[in-house]
N, C-alpha and C positions, 0 to 999 in steps of 0.2 A: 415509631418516631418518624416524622415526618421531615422534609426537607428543610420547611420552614423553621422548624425547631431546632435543626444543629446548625443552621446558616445564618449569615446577618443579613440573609435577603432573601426571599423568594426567587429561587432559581426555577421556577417552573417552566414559565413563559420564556418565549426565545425571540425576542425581537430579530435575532440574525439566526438563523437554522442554516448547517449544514443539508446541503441539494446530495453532494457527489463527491465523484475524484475519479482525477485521472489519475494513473500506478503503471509508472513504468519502469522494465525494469530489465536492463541493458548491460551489456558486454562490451568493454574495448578489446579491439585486439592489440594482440601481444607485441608491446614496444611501445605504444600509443596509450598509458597507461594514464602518464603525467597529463599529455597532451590533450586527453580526452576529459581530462578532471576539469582541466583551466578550462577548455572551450567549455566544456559544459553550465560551470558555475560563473561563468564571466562574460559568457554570451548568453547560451544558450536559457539557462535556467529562469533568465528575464527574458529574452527575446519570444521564446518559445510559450510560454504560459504566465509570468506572472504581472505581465505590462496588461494583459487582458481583464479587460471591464468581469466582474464579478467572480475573480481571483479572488481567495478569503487569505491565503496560505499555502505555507509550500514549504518541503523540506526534502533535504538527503541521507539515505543511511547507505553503506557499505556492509559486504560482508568479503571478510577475510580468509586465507585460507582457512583457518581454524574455525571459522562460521559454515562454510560452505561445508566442511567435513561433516557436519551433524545433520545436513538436510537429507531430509526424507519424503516421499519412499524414492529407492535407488530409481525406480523404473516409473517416474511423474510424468502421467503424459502430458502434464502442463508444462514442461521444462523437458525437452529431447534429452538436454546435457545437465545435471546437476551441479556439475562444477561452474555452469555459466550464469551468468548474471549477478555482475557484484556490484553493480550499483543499482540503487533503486529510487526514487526521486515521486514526490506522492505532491498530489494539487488539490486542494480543497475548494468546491464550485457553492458558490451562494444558491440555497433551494429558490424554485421558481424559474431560474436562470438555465438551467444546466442544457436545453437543445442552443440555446443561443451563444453558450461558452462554447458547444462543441460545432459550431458553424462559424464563431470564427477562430477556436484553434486550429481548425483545417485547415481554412483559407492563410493564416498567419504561416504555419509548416509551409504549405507547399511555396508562400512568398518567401521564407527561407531560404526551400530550396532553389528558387530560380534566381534567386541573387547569392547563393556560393558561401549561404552562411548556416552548412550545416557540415559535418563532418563524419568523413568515408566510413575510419578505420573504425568501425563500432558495431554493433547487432543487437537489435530488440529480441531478447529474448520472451518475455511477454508484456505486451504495453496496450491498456484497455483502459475504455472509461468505465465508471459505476455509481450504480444510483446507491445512497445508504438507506439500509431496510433497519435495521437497527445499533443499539447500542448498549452494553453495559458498563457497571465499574463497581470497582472493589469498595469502594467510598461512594454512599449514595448521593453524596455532596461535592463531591470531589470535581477534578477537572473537565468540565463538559465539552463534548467532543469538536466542539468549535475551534477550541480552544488548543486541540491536541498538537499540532502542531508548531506551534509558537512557544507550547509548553517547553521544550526542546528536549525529549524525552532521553534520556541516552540510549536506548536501544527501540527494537520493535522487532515483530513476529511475523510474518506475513505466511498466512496458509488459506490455501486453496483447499477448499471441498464441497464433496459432491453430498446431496441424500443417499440413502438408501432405499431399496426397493420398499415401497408403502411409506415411505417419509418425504417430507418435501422441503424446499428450498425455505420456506418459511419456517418451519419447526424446527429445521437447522438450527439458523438464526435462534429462533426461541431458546434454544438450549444452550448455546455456545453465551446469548448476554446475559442467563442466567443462574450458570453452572455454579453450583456450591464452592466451586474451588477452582477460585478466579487465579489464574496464575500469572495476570498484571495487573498495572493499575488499572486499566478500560480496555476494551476494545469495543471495534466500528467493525460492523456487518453489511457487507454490498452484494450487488449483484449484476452482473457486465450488463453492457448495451455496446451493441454493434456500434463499431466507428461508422463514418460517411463511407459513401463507395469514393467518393473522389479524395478519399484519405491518401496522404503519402504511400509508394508502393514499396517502401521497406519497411512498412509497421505491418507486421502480419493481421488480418482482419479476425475479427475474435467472434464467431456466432455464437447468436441469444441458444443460452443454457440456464439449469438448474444450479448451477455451478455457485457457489460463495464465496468470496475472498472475506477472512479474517484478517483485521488490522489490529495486532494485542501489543501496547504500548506502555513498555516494560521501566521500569527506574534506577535498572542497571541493566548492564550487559546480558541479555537472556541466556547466555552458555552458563552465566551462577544459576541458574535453573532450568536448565535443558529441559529434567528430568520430567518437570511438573508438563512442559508441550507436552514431550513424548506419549506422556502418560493420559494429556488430557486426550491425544487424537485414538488413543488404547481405549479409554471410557466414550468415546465416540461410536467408536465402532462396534461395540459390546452391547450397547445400549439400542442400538440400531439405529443409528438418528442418521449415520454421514460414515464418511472417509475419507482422510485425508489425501488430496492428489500433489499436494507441494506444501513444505513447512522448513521456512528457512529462518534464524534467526538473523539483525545487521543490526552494525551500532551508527551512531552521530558521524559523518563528517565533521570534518574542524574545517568550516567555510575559510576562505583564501590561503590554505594550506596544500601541498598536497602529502599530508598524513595521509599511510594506509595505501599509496598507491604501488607499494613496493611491496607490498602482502595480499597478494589477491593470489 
């Protein structure tokens, strides 16, 4: 069956193609909970990436304590601390565009920083751009990954993984967008690209790896199916393809609220 035949349009072609994204994914510290919520989504969230020429989208998810309890593995060398990083804040960059998004999200941060509009009490846990290498979904008609975002998914998966010895960053990919047993609606497959050097000096700088972030965007809370991650990154590694080096679930923030910021 073809696309054309379950749609009432030919989804093939993509007039607007997803390039990238930036994924970061950041810690307040303790007290600055609230504080960090508002400056983030009321400043920052626009100032920072989404006023920028070929922004497509942008979203925030949270992970609470009872999210942060199920990441894995205890010992990520992607994440020092596992209990850190409960907010995560994801940018979607127009293909074509993406060295020019990232020349002037630099320049824009660091004019941030030198006019006083960025704030102290916080810590990138890890914050990288990435090109997208692929995509899958559970629905071959379903929500295209353009789209993912504005979709307003209630939850999402985010895991880091590496190949395995004799596999590569590409066959990763291949397997993860089209593993028999899709455990969300879609997921986006990236792969980092070093910031600038003249990047802000509290965004730790991320060197070019094999490395893959999974973005699995889920249609409820992924803690109702924990089991199916855990299991997928089991069948991962069994198979020889990867390993997981961070797999965390988060759900939706509720924009101008601060739900959630009393459960981290």
């Amino acid at each position: 069956m073809t696309i054309q035949e379950v749609g009432s349009g030919d989804t093939r072609a993509k007039p607007i193609r997803l390039g990238g994204a930036l994924i970061t994914l950041v810690e307040p510290h303790p007290g600055y909970e609230v504080a960090y919520n508002r400056w983030y989504e009321r400043d920052h969230f626009y100032a920072g990436c989404m006023i920028g020429s070929w922004t497509v989208s942008g979203a925030r998810y949270v992970a609470t304590r009872a999210h942060k309890a199920v990441r894995f593995p205890l010992d990520s060398p992607v994440v020092p601390d596992i209990t850190k990083g409960s907010y995560v804040a994801l940018y979607w960059v127009l293909a074509g565009k993406f060295g020019e998004w990232m020349r002037w999200g630099t320049d824009q941060v660091n004019w941030l920083h030198a006019n006083e509009r960025m704030f102290e009490h916080r810590d990138h846990v890890h914050t990288a751009m990435y090109k997208l290498k692929g995509e899958g979904h559970a629905d071959l008609d379903g929500v295209p990954v353009e789209l993912a975002l504005d979709r307003g998914y209630p939850g999402i998966v985010l895991m880091i993984a590496e190949p395995t010895e004799g596999a590569t960053a590409s066959s990763l990919i291949d397997w993860a967008t089209t593993h028999s047993s899709m455990p969300a609606d879609q997921v986006a497959a990236f792969t980092p690209v070093p910031l600038l050097a003249d990047a802000p000096k509290d965004v730790p700088l991320t060197p070019e790896s094999e490395r893959v972030a999974l973005l699995w965007f889920c249609t409820s809370d992924p803690l109702d199916n924990w089991n199916d991650f855990s299991g997928l990154s089991d069948a991962m590694s069994q198979e020889g393809v990867g390993r997981v080096l961070f797999a965390s679930p988060f759900i939706k923030t509720v924009p101008g609220t601060d739900t959630y910021a009393d459960a981290l």
